[in-house]
C-alpha positions in Angstrom: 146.1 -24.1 180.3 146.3 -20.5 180.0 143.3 -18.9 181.2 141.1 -17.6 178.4 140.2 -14.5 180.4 143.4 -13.6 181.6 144.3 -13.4 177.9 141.5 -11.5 177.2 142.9 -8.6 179.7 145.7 -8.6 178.2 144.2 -7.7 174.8 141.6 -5.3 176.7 144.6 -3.8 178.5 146.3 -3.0 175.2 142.7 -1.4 173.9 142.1 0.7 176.9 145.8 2.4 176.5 145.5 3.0 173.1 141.7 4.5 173.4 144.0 7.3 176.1 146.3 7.7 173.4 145.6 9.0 169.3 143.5 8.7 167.2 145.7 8.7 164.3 149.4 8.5 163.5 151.4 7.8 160.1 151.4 4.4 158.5 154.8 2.9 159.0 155.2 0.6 155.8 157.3 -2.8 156.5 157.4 -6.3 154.8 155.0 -9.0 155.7 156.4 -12.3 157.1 155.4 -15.6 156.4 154.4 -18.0 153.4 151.1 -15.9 151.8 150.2 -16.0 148.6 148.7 -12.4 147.0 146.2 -12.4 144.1 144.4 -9.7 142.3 140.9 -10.2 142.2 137.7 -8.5 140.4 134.9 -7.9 143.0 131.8 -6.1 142.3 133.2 -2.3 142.6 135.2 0.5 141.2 138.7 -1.1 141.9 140.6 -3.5 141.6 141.4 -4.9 145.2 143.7 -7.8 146.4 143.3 -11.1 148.5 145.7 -13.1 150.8 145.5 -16.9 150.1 147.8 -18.2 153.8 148.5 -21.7 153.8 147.8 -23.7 156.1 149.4 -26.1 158.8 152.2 -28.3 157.0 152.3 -32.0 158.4 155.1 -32.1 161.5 155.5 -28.1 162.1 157.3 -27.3 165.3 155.3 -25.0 168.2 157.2 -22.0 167.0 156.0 -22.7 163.4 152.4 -23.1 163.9 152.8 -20.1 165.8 154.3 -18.7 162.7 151.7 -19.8 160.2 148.5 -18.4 162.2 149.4 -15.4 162.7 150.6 -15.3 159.4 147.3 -16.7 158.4 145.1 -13.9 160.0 145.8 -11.9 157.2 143.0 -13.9 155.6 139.9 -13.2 156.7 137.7 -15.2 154.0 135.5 -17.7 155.7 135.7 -16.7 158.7 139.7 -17.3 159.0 139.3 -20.6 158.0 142.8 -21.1 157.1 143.9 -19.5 160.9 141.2 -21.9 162.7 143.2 -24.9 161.0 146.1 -24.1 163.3 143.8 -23.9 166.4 142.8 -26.7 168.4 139.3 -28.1 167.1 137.7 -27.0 170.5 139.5 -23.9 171.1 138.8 -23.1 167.3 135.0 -22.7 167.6 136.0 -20.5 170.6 138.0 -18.2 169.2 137.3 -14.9 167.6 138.8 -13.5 164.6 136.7 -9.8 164.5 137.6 -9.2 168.1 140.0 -6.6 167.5 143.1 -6.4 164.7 147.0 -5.1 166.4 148.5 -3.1 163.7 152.2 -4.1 164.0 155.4 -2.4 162.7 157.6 -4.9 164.4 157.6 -8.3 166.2 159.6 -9.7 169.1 161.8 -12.9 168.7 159.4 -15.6 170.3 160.4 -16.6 173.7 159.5 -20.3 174.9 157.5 -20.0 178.3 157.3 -23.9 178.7 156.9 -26.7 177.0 153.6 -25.9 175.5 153.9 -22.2 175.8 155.1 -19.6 173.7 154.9 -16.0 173.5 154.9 -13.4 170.7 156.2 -9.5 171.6 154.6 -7.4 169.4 154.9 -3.5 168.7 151.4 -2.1 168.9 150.8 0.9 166.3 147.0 0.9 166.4 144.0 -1.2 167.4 141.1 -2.0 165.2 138.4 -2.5 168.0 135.2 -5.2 166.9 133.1 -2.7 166.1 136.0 -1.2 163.3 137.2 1.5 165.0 140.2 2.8 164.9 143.0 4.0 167.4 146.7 4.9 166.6 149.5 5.7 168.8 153.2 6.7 168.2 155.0 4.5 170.5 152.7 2.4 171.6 154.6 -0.4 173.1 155.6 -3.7 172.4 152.2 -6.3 174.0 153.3 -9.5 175.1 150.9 -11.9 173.9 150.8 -16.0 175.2 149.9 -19.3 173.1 149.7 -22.7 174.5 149.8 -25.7 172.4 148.4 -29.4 172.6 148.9 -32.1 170.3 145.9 -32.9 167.9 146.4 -36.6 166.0 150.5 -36.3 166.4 150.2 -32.3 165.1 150.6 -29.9 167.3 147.9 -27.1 167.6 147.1 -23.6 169.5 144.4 -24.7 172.3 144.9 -21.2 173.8 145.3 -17.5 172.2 143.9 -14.1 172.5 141.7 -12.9 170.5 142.0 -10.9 167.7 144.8 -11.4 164.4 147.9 -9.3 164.1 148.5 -7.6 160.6 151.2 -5.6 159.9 151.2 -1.9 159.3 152.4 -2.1 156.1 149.4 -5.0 155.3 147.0 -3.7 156.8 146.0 -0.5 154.2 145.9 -3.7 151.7 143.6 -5.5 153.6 141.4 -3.1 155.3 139.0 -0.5 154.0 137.6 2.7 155.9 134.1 2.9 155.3 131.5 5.9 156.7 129.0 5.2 159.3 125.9 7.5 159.0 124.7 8.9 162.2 122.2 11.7 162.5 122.2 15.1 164.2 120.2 16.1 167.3 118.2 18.2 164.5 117.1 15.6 162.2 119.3 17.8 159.5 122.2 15.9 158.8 124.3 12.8 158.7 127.0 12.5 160.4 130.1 10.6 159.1 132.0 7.8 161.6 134.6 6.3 160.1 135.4 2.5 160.5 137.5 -0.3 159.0 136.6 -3.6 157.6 138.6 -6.2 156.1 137.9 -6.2 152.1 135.2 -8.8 151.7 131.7 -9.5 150.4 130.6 -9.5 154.0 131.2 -6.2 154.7 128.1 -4.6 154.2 127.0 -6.7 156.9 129.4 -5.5 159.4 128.2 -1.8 158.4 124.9 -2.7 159.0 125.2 -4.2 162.7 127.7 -1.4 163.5 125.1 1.3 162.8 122.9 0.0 164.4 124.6 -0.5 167.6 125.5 3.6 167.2 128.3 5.5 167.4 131.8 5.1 168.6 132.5 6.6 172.3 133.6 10.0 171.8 130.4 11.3 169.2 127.8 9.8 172.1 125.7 12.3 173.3 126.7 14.4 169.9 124.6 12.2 167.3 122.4 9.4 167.7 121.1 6.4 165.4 117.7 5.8 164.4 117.2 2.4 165.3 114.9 1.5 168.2 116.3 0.0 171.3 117.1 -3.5 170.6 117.0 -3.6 167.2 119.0 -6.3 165.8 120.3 -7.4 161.8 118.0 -10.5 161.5 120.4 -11.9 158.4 123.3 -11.0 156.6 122.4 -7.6 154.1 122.0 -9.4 150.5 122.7 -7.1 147.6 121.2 -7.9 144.2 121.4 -5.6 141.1 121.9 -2.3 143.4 119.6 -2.9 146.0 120.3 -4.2 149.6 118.5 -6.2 151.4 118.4 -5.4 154.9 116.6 -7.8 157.6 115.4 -6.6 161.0 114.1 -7.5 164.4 110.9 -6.8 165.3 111.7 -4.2 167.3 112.6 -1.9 164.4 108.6 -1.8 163.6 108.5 0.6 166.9 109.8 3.4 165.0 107.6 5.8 163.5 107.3 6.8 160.0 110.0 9.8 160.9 112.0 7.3 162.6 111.8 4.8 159.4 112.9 7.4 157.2 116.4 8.3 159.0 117.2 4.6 159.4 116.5 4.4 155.9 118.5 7.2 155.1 121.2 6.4 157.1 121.5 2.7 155.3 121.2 4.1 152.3 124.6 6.4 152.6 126.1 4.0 154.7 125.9 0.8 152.7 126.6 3.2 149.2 130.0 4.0 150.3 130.7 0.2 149.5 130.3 1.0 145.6 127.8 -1.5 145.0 124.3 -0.3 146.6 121.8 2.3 145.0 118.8 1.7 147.0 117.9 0.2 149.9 115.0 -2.3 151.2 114.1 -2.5 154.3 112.7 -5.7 155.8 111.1 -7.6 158.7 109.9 -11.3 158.8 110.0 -11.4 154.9 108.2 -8.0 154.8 108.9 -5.0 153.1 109.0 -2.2 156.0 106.8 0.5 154.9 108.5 3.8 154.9 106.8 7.7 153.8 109.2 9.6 152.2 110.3 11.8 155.2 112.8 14.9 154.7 116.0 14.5 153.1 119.2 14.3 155.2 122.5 15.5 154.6 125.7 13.6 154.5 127.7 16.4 153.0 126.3 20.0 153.7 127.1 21.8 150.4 129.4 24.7 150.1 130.6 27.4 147.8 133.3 26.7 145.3 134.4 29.7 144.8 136.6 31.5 147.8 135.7 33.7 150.7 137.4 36.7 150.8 137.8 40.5 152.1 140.0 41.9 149.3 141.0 45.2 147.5 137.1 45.1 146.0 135.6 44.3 149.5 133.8 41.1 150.9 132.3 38.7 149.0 132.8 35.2 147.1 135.2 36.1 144.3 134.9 34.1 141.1 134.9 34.4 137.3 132.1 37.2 137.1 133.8 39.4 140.0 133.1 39.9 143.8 129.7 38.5 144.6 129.0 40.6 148.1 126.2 39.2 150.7 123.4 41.8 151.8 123.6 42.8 155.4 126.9 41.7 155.9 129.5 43.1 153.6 129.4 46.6 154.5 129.9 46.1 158.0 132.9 43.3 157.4 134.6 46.2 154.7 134.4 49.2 157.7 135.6 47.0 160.5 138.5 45.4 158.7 138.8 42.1 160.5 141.1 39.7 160.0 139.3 36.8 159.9 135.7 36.4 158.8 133.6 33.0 159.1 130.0 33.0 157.1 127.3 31.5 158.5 125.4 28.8 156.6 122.5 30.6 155.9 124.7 33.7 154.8 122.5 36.0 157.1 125.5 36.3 159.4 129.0 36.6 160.0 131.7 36.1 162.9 134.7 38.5 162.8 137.7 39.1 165.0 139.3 42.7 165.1 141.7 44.6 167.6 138.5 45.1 169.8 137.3 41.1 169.9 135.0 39.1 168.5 131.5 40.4 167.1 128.6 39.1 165.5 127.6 40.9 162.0 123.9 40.4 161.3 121.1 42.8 159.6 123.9 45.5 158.6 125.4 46.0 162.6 128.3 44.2 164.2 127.4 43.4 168.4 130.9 43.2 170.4 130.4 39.7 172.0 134.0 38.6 173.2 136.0 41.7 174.7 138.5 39.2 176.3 142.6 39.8 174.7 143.9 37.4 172.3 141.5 35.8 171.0 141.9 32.7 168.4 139.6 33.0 164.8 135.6 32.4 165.9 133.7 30.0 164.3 129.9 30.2 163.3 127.9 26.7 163.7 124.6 25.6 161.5 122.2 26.5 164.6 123.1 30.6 164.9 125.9 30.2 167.3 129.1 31.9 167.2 132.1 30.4 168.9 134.6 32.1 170.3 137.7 31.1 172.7 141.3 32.8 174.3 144.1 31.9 172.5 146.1 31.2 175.7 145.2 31.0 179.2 141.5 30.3 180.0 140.0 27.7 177.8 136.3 28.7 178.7 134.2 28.9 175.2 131.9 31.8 175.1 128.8 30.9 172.4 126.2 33.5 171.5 123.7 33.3 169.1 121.7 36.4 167.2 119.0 37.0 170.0 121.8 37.7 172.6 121.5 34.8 174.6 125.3 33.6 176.4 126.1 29.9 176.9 129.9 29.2 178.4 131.3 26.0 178.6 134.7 24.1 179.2 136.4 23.2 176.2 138.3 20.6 178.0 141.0 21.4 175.7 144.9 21.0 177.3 145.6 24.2 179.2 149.0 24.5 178.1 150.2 25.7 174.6 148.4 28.7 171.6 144.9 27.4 170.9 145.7 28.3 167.1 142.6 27.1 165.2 139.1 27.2 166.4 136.4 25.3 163.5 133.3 23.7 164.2 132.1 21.0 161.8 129.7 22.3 159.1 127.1 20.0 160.6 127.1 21.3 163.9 128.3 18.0 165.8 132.2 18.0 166.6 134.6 21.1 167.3 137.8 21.3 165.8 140.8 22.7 167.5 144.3 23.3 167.0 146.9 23.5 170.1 150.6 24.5 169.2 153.1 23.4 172.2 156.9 24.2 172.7 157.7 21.2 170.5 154.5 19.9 169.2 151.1 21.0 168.2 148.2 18.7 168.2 144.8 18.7 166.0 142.2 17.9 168.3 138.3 16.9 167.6 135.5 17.0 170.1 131.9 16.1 170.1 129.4 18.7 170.7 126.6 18.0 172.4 123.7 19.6 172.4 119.7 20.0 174.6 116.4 19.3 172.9 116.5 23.2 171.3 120.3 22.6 169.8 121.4 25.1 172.6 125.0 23.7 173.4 125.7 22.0 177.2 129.0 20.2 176.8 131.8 19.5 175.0 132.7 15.7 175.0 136.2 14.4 175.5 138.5 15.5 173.2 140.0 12.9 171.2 143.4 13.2 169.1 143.7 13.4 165.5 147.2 14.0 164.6 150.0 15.2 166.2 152.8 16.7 164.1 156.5 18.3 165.3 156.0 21.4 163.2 153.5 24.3 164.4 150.0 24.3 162.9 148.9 27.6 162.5 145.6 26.7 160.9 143.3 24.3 160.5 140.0 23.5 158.3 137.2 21.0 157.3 137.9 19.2 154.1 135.0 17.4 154.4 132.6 15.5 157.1 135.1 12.7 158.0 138.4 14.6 156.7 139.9 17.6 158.0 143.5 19.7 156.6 146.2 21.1 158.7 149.0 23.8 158.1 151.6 23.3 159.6 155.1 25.6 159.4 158.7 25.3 159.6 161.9 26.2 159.1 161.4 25.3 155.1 157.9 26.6 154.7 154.2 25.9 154.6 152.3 22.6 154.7 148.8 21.0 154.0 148.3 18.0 155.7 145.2 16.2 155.3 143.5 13.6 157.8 140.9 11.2 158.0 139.0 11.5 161.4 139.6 7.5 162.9 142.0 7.0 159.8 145.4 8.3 157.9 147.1 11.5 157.5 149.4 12.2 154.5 150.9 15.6 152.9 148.9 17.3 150.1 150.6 19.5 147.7 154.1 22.0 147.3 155.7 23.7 150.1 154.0 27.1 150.4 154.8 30.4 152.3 150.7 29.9 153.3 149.9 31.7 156.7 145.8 30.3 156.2 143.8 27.7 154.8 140.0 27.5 154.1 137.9 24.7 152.4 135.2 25.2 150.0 132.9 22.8 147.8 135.6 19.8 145.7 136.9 17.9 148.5 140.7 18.5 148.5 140.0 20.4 145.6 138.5 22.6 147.3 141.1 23.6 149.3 142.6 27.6 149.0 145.8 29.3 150.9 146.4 32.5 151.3 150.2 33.4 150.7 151.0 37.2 151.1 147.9 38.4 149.3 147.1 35.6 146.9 144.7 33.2 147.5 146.0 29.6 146.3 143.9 26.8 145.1 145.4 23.2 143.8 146.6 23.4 140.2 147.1 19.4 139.7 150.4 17.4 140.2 150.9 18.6 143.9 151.3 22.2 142.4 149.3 25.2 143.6 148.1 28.5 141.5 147.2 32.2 142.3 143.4 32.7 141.4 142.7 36.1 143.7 145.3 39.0 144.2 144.8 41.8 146.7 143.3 39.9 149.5 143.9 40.8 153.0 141.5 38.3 154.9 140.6 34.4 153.4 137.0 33.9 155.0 135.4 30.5 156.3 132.6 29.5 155.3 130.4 27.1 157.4 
């Protein structure tokens, strides 16, 4: 019999080499394969959604057609895969594990006969879907060879040996599977912090969520956000949801947590389990008791932003909307005499991060203080905590960080040496850096967690994980959102916004432009302005943009 654990590596072999490689890559869209039946369905939210019905095992199938049917049949997940475990072995079926992982496939191999009860499958690995719903995409990642033995159950023949794990198709998979937010919190207790993860569409979902928050956060955020759970803390039951509110059943251990702690994990339930559509409230509970919990402080899941843009302009620096230039005290004056050309706001407003000929400064209380001197230097960034970013376009990758009372912190970006570091954006709650790295060929849209001490002073920058890779140059790059970020990218025939979810999809958003920068503002994708020449650009519906400023030089970031 093939050895259960040796299978296993295979499986763990194809994980590990997809971890090294992106995090995101397009969908590639082919037919699915096998006898399924597809029905709309009504479930309990916005949407209408569709199930796969898989048949199972038909009386005298060959090896090669049992094969066939369960993998064809892991494309329904209700029950537990019940219809796949009919194709298993009765023992090997209790055995087997369906949530182990998912291979998102774009092609399969011809089967090839490795005996007389063993086959194998060859199939082209896109992306992996680990247990915990995270995903990992790679362009090319290789075909994984992947071995079934058979043994004959009451004259049928059955799979008595398999990796675990289903196989779904590329095309499928978007059908089947849902990304959903995770809700971790912030090293300051300010925010939540979204981690995107994909579930099969099903009822049970909101139990998934639930465990996988409160095991944490995927690999690259540790260290950058944290959840609020106590050590040990377990989902007692599956989450029941009646009439809006879940039902959520702990361990013991969550009692441990103080009335601070209670609050987060409430709060970080609460936005978690209402992406699913269905959930307005939240009840935490232990033995059959309601968990008491003191209103604590809110949390934010989406730090709030202005709508209208950022901009230095023919009437100076300011927010431009409807009623005219709206200029910010202490700030403005000094950003209209220094002429940068490029400005990020801090949260607060009470400070600003501009690049001229001379560097990088920090504008605060009416003065600008030089802070970077060093040549070519890419757009600075400003996070929630005071600190501005700064970082060479080429050559060293060394960040230099100082905050308003002076103090320096330098660290290694750990972002590839080679190639223009082109865009430079922390996330607006503080967490993960954003970078942009144009190659000879290539450029690459990078994210990295940041990791901070007890006082939010920055110490490291985690390994930096790939978002998307695309063959024309980004020149720019900005947060959409706190799980989505937007590219522009050039070429020969223009301007391009590209839009991605971080441990999801990319796809294109809008017309061709002659854009040279992109910022993001309150909407969304909505909130999404260009500037082209001096025009700042905002999205006019149907893919189309429209000119609502003229006479701008600089569009400004706001954090």
């Amino acid at each position: 019999m093939i050895g259960r654990r040796r299978m296993r590596a295979r499986l763990a072999g194809a994980l590990a080499a997809l971890s090294a490689a992106a995090l995101l890559a397009g969908c590639v869209m082919i037919p699915t394969s096998g006898e399924v039946l597809s029905v709309p369905i009504e479930e309990d939210q916005a949407e209408e959604q569709v199930t796969f019905l898989p048949r199972g095992p038909q009386a005298g199938a060959t090896q090669e057609e049992i094969l066939q049917g369960f993998v064809t049949a892991g494309l329904g997940p209700q029950d537990g895969y019940q219809v796949a475990k009919q194709f298993l072995a009765p023992e090997f079926a209790t055995d087997w594990n369906p949530t182990e992982s998912v291979l998102v496939s774009s092609r399969r191999e011809p089967v090839v006969r490795l005996g007389a009860e063993r086959l194998e499958l060859g199939v082209q690995v896109d992306a992996v879907v680990d247990a915990a719903g995270v995903y990992r995409s790679s362009r090319g990642g290789g075909v994984q060879d992947l071995e079934f033995e058979f043994e004959e159950v009451d004259g049928e023949w059955r799979i008595s040996g398999a990796p675990d794990g289903t196989v779904v198709s590329a095309g499928t998979f978007r059908t089947l599977f849902e990304p959903y937010p995770l809700y971790f919190v912030d090293p300051s207790a300010a925010f939540l912090v979204p981690d995107v993860r994909w579930y099969p569409r099903l009822a049970t979902s909101g139990t998934r969520m639930a465990r996988s928050l409160i095991q944490g956060p995927s690999a690259w955020l540790e260290g950058a956000v944290t959840t609020s759970f106590p050590e040990g803390t377990r989902l007692a039951s599956p989450v029941q949801i009646e009439d809006g509110v879940a039902r959520v059943e702990l361990s013991p251990e969550a009692l441990e947590a103080g009335q601070a702690g209670r609050s987060r994990m409430l709060s970080q339930l609460r936005e978690t389990l209402g992406a699913l559509g269905t959930v307005s409230g939240v009840e935490l509970v232990v033995r059959d008791l309601p968990i008491d919990v003191a209103a604590g402080e809110p949390l934010e899941a989406e730090p709030r932003a202005e709508a209208d843009p950022l901009v230095l302009g023919e009437d100076g620096f300011g927010f431009a909307g409807d009623d005219g230039l709206r200029r910010i005290a202490g700030v403005s004056a000094v950003v209209e005499e220094l002429e940068p050309d490029a400005v990020v706001l801090s949260r607060d407003r009470a400070s600003a991060a501009i690049r001229t000929e001379a560097g990088v400064s920090l504008v605060r209380d009416g003065e600008a203080a030089p802070v970077d001197e060093r040549p070519d230097l890419v757009a600075p960034s400003i996070d929630p905590h005071g600190w501005l970013w700064s970082a060479s376009r080429t050559g060293d990758r060394t960040l230099r960080l100082v905050d308003g009372s002076g103090a320096v912190v330098e660290l290694d970006s750990g972002l590839p040496d080679r190639g223009v570091l082109t865009a430079l954006r922390v996330s607006r709650d503080g967490s993960r850096l954003l970078a942009a790295v144009r190659g000879a060929d290539s450029s690459v849209l990078l994210a990295a967690a940041i990791i901070r001490d007890a006082d939010l002073v920055p110490v490291e920058i985690g390994e930096a994980v790939t978002v998307a890779t695309e063959s024309a140059a980004i020149v720019d790059a900005a947060w959409v959102s706190g799980d989505s970020v937007a590219s522009l990218t050039q070429d020969a025939g223009g301007a391009h916004v590209r839009i991605t979810q971080l441990g999801g999809f990319t796809s294109g958003f809008g017309e061709e432009t002659a854009a040279g920068a992109i910022a993001a503002g309150e909407g969304g994708s909505t909130g999404i302005r260009l500037l082209e020449g001096d025009r700042v650009l905002q999205p006019s519906g149907a893919g189309g943009w429209r000119a609502v400023e003229r006479g701008v030089r600089v569009l400004g970031v706001q954090q």
